[in-house]
MARTI-331871 format. One record per atom (N, C-alpha, C): x, y, z. Coordinates in steps of 0.05 Angstrom, whole numbers, padded with zeros to 5 digits, always signed. Each point is the difference from the previous one (the first is absolute). Layout:
// MARTI-331871
XYZ ...
This chain:
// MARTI-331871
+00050-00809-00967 -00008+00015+00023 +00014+00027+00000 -00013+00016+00001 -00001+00039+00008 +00023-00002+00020 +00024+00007-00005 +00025+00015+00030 -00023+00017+00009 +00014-00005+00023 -00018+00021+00033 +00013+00031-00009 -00024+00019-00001 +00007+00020-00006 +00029+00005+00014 +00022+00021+00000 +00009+00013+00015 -00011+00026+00005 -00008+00017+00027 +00000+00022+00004 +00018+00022-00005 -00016+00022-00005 +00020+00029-00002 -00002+00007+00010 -00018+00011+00017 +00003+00013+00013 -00002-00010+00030 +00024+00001+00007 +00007-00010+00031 +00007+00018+00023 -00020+00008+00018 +00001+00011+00024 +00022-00006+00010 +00009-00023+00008 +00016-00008+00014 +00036+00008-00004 +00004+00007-00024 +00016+00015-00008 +00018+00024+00022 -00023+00013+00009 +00006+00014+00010 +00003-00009+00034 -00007-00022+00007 +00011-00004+00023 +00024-00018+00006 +00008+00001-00026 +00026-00018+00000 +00021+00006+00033 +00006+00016+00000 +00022+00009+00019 -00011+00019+00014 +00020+00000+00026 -00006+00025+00015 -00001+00023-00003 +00024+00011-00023 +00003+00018-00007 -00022+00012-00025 -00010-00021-00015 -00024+00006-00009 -00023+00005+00009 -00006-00012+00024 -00027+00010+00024 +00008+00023+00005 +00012+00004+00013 +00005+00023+00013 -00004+00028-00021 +00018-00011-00030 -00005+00026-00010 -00038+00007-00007 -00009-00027-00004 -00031+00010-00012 -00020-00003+00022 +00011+00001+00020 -00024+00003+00025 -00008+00029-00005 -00022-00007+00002 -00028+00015+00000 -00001+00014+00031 +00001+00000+00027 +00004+00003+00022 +00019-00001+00015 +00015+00022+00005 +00021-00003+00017 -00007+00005+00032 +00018+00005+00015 +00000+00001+00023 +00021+00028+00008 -00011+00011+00017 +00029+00020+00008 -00008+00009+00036 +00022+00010+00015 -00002+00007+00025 -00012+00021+00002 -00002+00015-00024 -00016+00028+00015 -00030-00004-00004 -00007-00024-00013 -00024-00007-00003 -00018-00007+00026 +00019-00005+00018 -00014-00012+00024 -00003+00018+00030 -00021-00009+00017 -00001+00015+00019 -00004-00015+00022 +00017+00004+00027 +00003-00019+00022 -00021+00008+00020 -00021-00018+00011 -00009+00009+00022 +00012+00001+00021 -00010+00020+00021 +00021-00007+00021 -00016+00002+00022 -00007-00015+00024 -00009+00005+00023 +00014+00003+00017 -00006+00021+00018 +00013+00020+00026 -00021-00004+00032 +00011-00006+00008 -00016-00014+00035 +00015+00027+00021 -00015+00005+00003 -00007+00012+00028 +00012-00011+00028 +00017+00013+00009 +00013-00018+00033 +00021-00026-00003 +00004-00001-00017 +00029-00022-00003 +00022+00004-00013 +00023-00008+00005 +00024+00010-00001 +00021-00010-00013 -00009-00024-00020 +00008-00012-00012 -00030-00021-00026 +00012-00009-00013 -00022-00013-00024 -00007-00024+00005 -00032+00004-00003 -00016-00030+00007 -00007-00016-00016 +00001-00023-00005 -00003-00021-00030 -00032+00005+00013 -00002+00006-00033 -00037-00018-00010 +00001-00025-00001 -00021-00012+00024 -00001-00028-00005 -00006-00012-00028 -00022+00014-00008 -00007-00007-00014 +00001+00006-00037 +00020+00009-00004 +00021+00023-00015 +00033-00008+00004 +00002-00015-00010 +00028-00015+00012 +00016+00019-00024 +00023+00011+00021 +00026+00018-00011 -00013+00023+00005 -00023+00011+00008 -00017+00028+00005 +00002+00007+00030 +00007+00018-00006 +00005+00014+00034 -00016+00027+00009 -00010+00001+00021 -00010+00024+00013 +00026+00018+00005 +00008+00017-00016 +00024+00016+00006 -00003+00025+00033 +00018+00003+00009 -00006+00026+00031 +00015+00017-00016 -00005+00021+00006 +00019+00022-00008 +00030+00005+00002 +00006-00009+00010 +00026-00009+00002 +00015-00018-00030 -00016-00023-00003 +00006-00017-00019 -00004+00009-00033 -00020+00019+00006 -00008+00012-00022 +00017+00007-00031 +00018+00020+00019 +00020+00016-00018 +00015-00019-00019 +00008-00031+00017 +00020-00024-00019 -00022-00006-00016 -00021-00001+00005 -00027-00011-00023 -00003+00021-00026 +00005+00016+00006 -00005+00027-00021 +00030+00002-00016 +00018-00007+00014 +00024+00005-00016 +00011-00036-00015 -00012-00010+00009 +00003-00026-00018 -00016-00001-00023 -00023+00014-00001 -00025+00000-00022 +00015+00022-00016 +00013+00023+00001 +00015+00017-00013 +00024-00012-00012 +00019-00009+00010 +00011-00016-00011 +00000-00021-00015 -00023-00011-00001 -00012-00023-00024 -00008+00014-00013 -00008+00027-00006 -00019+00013-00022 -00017-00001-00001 -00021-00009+00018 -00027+00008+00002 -00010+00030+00000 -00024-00013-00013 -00010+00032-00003 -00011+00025+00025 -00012-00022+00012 -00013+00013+00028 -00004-00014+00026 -00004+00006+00022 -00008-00014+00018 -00034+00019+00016 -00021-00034+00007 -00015+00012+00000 -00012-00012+00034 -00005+00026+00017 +00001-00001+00021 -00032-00010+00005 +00006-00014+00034 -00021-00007+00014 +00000-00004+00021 -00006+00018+00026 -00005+00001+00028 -00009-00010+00014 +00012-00021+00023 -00014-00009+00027 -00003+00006+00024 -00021+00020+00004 +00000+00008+00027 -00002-00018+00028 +00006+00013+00016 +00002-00025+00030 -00036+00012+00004 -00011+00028+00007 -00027+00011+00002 -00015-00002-00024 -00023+00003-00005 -00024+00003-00015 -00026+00011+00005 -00007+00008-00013 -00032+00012+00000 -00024+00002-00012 -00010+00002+00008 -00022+00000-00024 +00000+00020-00019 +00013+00022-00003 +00008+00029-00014 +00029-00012-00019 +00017-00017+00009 +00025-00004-00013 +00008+00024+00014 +00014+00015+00019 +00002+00028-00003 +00031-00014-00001 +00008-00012+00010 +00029-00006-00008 +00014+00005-00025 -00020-00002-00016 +00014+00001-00030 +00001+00031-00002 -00014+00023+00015 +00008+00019-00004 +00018+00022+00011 +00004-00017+00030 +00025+00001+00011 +00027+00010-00012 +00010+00023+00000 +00021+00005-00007 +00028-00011+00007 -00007-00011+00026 +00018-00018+00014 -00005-00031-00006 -00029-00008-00011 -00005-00029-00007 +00017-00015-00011 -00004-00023+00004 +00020-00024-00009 +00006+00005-00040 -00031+00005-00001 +00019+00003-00037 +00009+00026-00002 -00004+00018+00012 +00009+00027-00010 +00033+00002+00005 +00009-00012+00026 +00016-00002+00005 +00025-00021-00013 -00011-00021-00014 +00015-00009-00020 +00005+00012-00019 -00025+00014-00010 +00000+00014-00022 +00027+00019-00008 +00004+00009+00026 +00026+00019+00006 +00028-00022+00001 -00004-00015+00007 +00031-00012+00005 +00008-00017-00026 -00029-00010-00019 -00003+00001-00019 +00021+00017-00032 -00021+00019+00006 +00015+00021-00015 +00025+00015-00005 +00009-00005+00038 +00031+00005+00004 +00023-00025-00004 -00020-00026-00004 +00026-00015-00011 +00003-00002-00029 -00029+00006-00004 +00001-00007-00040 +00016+00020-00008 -00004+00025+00010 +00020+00022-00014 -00001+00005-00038 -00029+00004+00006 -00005-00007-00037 +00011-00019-00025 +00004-00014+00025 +00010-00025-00020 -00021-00019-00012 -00023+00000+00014 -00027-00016+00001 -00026+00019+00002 -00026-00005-00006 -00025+00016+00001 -00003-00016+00036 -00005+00015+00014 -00014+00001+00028 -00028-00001-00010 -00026-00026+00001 -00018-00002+00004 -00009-00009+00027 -00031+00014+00010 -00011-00012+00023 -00030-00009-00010 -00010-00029+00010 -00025-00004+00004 -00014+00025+00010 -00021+00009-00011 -00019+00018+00008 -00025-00013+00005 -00011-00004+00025 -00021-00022+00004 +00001+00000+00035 -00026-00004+00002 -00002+00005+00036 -00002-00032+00018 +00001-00023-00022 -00009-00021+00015 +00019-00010+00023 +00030+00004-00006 +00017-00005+00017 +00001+00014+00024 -00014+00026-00006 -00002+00015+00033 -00025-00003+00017 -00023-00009-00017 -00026-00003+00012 -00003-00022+00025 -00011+00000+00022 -00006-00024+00017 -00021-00025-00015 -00018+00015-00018 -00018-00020-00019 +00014-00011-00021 +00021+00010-00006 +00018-00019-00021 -00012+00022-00041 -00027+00017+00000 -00005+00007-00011 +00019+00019-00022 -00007+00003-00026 +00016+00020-00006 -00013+00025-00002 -00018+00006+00013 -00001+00026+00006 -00026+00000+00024 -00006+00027+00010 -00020+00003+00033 -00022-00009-00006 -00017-00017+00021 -00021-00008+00002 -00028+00025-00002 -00025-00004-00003 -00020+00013+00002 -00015-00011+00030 -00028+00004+00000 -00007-00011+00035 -00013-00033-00010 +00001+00002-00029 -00007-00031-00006 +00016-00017-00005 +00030+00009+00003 +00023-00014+00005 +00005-00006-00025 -00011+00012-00022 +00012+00005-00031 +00021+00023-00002 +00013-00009-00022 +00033+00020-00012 -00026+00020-00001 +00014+00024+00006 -00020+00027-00011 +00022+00010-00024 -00002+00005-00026 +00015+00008-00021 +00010+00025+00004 -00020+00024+00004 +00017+00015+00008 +00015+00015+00017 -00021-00011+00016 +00032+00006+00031 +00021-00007-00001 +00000-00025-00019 +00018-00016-00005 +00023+00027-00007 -00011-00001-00025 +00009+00032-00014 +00019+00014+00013 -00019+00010+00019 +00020+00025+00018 +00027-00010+00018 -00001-00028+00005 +00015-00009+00010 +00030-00007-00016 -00005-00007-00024 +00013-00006-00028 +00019+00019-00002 -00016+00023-00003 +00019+00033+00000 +00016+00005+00018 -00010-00016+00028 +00023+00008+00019 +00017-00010-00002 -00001-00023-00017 +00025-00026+00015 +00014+00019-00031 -00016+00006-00020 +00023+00002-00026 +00025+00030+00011 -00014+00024+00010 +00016+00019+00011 +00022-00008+00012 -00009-00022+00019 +00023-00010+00026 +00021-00012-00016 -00013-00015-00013 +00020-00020-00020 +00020+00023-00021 -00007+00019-00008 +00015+00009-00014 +00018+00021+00014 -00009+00007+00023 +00012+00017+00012 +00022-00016+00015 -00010-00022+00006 +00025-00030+00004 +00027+00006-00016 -00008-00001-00024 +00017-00007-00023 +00003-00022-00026 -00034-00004-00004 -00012-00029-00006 -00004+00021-00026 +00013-00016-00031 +00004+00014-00026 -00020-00005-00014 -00021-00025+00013 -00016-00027-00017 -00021+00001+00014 -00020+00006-00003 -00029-00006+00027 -00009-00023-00009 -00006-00017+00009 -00018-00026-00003 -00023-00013+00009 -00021+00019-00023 -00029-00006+00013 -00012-00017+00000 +00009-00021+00025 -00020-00025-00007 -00021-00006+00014 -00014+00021+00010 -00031-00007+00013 -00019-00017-00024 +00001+00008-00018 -00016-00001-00013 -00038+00018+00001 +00007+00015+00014 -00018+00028+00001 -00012+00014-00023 -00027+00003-00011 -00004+00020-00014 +00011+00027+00001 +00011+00009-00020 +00007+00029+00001 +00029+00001+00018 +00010-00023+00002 +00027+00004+00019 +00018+00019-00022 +00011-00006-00023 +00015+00014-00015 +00000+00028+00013 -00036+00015-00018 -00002+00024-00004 +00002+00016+00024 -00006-00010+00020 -00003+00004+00030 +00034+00008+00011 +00012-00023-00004 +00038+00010+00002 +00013+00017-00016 -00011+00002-00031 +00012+00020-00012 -00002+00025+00000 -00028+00008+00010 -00005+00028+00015 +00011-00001+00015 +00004-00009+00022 +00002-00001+00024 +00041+00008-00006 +00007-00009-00010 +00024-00003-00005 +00017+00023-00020 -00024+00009-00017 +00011+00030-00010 -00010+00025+00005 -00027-00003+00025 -00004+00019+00019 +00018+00014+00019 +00025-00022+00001 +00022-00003+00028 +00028+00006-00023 -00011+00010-00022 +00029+00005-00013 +00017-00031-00013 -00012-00026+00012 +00028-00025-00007 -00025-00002-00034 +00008+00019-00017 +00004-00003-00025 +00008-00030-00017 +00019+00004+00010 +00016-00024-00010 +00012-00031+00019 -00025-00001+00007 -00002-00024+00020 -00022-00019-00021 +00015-00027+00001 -00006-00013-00019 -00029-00020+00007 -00014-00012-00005 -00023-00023+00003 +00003-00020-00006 -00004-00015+00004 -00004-00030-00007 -00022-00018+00013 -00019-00005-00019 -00030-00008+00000 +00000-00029-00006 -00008-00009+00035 -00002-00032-00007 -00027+00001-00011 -00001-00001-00024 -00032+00009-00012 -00009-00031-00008 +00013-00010-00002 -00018-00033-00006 +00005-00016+00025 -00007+00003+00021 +00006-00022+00027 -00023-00017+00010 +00013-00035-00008 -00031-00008+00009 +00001-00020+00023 -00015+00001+00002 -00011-00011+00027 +00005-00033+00011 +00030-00007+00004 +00014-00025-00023 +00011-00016+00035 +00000-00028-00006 +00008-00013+00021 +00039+00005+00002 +00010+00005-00019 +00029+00003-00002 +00003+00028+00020 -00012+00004+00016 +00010+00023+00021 +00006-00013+00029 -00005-00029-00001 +00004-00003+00019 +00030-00003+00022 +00014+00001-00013 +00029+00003+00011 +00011+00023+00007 -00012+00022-00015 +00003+00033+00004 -00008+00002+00022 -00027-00010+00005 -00018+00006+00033 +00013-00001+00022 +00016-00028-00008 +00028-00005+00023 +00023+00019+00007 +00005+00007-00031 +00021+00024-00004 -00011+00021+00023 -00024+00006-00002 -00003+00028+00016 -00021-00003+00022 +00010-00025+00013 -00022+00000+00013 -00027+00005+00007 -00017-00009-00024 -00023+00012-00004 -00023-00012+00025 -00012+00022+00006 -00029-00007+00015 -00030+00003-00009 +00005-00003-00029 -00026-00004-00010 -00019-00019+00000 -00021+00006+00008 -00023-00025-00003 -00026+00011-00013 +00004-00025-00011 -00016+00003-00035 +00016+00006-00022 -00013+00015-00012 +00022+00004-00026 -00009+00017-00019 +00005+00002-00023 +00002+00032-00016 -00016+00002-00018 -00015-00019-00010 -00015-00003-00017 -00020+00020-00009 +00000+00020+00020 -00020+00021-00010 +00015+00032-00015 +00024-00020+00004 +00017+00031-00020 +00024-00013-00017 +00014-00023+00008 +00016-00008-00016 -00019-00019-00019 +00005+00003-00016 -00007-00011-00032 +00003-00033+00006 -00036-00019-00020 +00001-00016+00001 +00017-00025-00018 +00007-00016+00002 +00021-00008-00017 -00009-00014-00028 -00027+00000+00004 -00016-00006-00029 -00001+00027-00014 +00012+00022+00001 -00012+00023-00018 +00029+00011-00012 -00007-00008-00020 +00026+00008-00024 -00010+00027-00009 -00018+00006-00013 -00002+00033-00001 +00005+00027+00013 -00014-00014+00026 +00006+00022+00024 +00028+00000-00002 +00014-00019+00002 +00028+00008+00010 +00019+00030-00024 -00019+00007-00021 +00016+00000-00025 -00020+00025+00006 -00027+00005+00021 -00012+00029-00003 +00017+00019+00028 +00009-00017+00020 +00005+00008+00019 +00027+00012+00000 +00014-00011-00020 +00032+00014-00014 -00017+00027-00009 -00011-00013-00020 -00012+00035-00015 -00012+00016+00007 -00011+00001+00026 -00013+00019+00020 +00029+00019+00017 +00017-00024-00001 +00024+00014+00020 +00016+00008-00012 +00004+00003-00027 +00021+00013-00021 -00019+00027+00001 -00025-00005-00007 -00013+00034-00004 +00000+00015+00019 -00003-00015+00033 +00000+00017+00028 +00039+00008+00003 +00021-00009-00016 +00026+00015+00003 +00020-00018+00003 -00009-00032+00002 +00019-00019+00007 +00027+00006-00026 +00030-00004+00015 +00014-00007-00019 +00013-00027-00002 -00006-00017+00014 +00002-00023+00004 -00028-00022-00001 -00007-00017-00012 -00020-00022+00009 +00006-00022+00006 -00010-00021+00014 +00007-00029+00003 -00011-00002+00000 +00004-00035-00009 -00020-00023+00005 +00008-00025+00026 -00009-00004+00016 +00006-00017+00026 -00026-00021+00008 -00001-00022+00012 +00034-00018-00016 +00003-00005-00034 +00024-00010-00004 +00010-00003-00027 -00009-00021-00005 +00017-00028-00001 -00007-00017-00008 -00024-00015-00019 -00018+00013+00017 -00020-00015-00007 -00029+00020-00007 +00018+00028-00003 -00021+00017-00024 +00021+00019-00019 +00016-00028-00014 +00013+00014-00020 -00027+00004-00013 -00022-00006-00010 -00018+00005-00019 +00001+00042+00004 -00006+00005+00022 -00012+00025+00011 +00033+00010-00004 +00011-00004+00006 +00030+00012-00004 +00002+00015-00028 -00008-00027-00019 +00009+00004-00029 -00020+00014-00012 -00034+00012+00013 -00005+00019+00003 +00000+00023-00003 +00007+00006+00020 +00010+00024+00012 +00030+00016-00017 +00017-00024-00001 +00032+00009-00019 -00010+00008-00023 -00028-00009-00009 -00003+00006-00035 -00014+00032+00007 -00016+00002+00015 -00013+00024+00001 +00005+00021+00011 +00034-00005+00021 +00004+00025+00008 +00014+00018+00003 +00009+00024-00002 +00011+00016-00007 +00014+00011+00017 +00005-00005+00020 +00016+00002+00026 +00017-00038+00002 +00027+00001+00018 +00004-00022+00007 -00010-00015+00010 +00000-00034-00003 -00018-00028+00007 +00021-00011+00025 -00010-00008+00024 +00022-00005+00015 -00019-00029+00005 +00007-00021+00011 -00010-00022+00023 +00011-00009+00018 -00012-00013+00020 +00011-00003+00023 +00001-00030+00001 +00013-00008-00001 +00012-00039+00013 -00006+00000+00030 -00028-00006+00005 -00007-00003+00032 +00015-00016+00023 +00002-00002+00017 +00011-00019+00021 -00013-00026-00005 -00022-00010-00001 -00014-00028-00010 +00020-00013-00029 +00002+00018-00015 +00029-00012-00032 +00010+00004+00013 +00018+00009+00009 +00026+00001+00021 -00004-00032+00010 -00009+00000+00023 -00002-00023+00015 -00007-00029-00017 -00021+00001-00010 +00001-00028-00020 +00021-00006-00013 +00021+00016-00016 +00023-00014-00014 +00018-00002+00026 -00001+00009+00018 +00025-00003+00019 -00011-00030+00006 -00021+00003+00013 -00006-00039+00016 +00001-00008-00034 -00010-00002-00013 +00012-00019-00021 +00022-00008-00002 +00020+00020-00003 +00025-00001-00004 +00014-00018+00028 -00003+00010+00018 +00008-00016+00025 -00011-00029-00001 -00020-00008-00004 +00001-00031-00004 +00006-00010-00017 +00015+00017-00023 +00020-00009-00025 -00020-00002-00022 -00020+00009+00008 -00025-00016-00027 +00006+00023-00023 +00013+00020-00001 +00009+00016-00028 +00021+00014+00009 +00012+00010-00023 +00031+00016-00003 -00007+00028+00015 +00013+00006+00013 -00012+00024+00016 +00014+00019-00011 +00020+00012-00010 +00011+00015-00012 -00018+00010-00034 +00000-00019-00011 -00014-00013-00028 -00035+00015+00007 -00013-00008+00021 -00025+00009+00005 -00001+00025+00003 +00022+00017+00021 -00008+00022+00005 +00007+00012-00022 +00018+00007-00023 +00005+00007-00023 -00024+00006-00023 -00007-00028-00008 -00030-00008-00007 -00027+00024+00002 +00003-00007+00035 -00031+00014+00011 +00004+00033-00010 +00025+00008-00001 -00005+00034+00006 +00010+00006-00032 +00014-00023-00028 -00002+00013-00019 -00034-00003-00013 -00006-00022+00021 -00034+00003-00020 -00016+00028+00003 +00010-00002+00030 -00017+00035+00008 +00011+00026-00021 +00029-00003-00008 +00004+00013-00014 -00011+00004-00033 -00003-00026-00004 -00007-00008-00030 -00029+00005-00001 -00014-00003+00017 -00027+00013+00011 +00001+00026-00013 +00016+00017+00013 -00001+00039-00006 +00013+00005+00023 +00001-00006+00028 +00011+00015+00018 +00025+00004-00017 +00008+00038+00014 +00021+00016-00005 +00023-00013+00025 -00015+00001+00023 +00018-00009+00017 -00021-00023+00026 +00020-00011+00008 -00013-00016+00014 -00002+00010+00042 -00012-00018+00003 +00008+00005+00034 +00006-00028+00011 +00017-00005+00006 +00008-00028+00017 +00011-00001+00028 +00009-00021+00007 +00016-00008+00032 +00022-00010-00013 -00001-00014-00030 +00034-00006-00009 +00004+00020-00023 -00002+00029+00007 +00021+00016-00014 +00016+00009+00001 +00019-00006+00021 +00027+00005+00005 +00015-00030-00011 -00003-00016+00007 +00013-00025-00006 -00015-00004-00028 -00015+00000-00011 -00009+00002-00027 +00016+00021-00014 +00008+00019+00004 +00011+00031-00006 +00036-00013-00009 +00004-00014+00018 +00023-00011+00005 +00010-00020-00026 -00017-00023+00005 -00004-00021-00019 +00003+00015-00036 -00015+00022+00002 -00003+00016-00028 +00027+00008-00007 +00014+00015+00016 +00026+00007+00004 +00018-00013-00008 +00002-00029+00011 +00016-00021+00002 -00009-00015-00036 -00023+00015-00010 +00002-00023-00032 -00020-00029+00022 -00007-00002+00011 -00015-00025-00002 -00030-00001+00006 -00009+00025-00012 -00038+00002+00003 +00009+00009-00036 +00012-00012-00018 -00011+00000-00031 -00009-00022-00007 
């Protein structure tokens, strides 16, 4: 009888030790890679837990400043804002409010980061609308695109004149890019940056965000956010927003269109960012709380796949304590 071959070539070699993983990992992790959302409420004076977002808080302005200097201190890259007004309208005019709830973070924002962090704001009207929409109705109670438009431009001026370094267009609007970037070097901010949620689809993982900002939408987006069966679009709608001036693109949610992610990282020529929705957020947390997986171990996992995907940087709710973990040697 024939001895059992021995193999040569052995993969496993290299996972002998830790110190051998670590050296040939393919994907690392780092703090400036990540970006914290942050929600800001209107009329309270202290921070409100998300029920449904456990460790996520509705920050007041007040609370803010310790939120922004803890994410600086872990090394995060940015923090990325999001406003709850106590009023609403059908116009959002709040969001153009110079005094509005996000403009006004925007500022207390900027004065705690002290360029230690990129100041990003959501650019998007749904949180100010009474219809919950992300942008003004028509008389058939359809998004009109480009009114939408003109409204876009206002909130981007306000926002930058805030002190917001990062605009974050996530209507998902035709022509939103090109529409802000005029708009934006008509007014001299040259060097005011974009960031194009250009792949956003139309995904049940929003539902915990809705909570985040108290949304009053009824119905839903389907006639502008992207269907979640269409892998091409997601990979034309980057490439429409790189040519209209984007310097930033995403893909939102992650998880579950790394396909469209890995995309987009191969084809584009500007930075790949994704967003880790509140819905991934929330599922590994109740997991984790009824012990059914390693909760530390998961969240690690979820955001190096997004990385190993192509995202440049990510967006999460654990990137400060993830930021931390990296720091400390125990996300290798």
């Amino acid at each position: 009888m024939s001895p059992t071959p021995v193999p040569r070539v052995r993969p496993r070699r290299l996972r002998e030790t830790p110190a051998l993983r670590r050296l040939v990992s393919e994907t690392r992790l780092h703090p400036a890679e990540l970006v914290l959302p942050i929600f800001v409420r209107e009329g309270v004076s202290a921070a409100v837990p998300i029920g449904s977002m456990p460790g996520v808080v509705q920050h007041s302005l007040s609370s803010l400043p310790d939120a922004v200097e803890q994410a600086a201190a872990a090394g995060v890259g940015g923090v990325m804002l999001f406003g709850v007004p106590e009023v609403r309208d059908a116009r959002g005019t709040g969001a153009t409010d110079p005094d509005g709830i996000l403009n006004l973070a925007t500022r207390v924002a900027a004065e705690a980061s002290a360029g230690r962090l990129v100041v990003q704001t959501d650019l998007c009207l749904d949180e100010f609308t009474d219809h919950g929409h992300c942008g003004v109705l028509d008389d058939r109670g359809r998004v009109d695109n480009d009114a939408t438009l003109e409204r876009y431009t206002s909130m981007a001026l306000a926002q930058v004149r805030a002190g917001s370094e990062l605009l974050g267009l996530s209507g998902m609007m035709d022509g939103q890019v090109a529409a802000v970037r005029d708009a934006l070097d008509d007014a001299g901010h040259h060097d005011a940056a974009i960031l194009a949620y250009s792949a956003k689809y139309a995904s049940a993982y929003y539902g915990p965000f809705r909570d985040a900002v108290e949304s009053t939408l009824d119905g839903d987006r389907r006639t502008y956010q992207l269907d979640p069966g269409n892998r091409r679009e997601g990979l034309r709608e980057a490439m429409i927003d790189i040519d209209e001036g984007a310097d930033v693109v995403m893909v939102k949610p992650a998880g579950s269109y790394l396909d469209v992610l890995a995309d987009v990282a191969a084809a584009s020529e500007v930075p790949v960012w994704a967003y880790q929705v509140s819905g991934e957020y929330s599922m590994i947390e109740a997991a984790a709380a009824h012990g059914w997986i390693d909760r530390k171990r998961a969240v690690i996992e979820s955001v190096r796949g997004i990385r190993r995907a192509g995202a440049d940087a990510v967006l999460t709710y654990w990137a400060v304590e993830l930021a931390e973990w990296i720091r400390e040697g125990d996300a290798a």
